[in-house]
Structures are given as structure tokens and as C-alpha cells.
N, C-alpha and C positions, 0 to 999 in steps of 0.2 A: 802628123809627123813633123810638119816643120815647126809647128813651137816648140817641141822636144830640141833640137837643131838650131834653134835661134837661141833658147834658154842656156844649150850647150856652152853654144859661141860665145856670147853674154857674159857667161861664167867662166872660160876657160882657165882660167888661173886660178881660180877656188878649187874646182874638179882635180886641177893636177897638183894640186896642196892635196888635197882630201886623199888624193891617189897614190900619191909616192907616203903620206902617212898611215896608210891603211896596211901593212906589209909590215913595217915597224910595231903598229900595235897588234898585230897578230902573233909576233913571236913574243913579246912585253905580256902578253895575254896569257900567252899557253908558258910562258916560264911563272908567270905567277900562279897560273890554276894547277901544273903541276904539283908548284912548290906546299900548295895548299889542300890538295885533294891526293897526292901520289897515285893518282889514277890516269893514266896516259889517256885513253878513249874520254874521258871527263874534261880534260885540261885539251885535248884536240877541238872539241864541240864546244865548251866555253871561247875559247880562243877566235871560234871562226865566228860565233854569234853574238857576243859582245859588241868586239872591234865592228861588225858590220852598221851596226845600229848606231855607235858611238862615229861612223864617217857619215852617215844620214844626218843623224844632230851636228854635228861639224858644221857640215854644208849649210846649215840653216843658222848656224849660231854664226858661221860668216859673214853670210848674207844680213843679217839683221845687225850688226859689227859696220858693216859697210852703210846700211842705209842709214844705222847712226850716226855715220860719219857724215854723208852728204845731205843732211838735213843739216847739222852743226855748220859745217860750211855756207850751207846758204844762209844760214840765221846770221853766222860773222858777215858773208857778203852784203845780210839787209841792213844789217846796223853800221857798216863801214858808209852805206852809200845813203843814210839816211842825216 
């Protein structure tokens, strides 16, 4: 449990990007599956199972966004100090 809990904390501002956007793409979800199925119970269940998968991939497409980042930065910090 505590690597769950460190990874948490680690991450805290990715989680609550991924979280306060996950809410948005649920109703973005279900106005589009509507608009394209006119089936209310269709466009309910798309909505909820889409948007879920797509804050899973979020979070990782973050994370690897980020380590991009701190790799790039060390590479400028090895060639500034070289």
C-alpha cells in the first residue's frame, strides 16, 4: 500500500489534472454518443467507458510528457556545464 501512497503523492498534480478532466469528458462523451447513436443507454455507457480509459492513458501520456521533459533538461544542464 505505500507505493500506491508515494506514487499518489509523486503525482499529485497529474491525478488532479486527470480528475477535475475526467467529469468534462464524460459529459463531451455522452453529448457526442448521443448525438450519434440517439440512444440514451448507448451514449450513457460510451460516455462512462471511453472517458475512463482515455484518464488512464492521460496519466501515462503525462508522465512520459514529464520525463521528457527532465531528461531534456539534464541533457541542456550536461552541455551547459561541459
Amino acid at each position: 500500500m505505500s507505493l500506491i501512497r508515494r506514487t499518489a503523492r509523486q503525482n499529485k498534480t497529474m491525478l488532479m489534472k486527470t480528475g477535475s478532466y475526467y467529469p468534462i469528458h464524460i459529459c463531451v462523451a455522452a453529448l457526442v454518443a448521443y448525438a450519434v447513436t440517439g440512444n440514451l443507454w448507448a451514449s450513457l455507457t460510451l460516455s462512462l467507458l471511453e472517458p475512463t480509459v482515455q484518464a488512464v492513458a492521460f496519466f501515462f501520456h503525462e508522465k512520459a510528457w514529464d520525463r521528457a521533459a527532465r531528461r531534456n533538461a539534464a541533457e541542456a544542464a550536461a552541455l551547459q556545464g561541459a
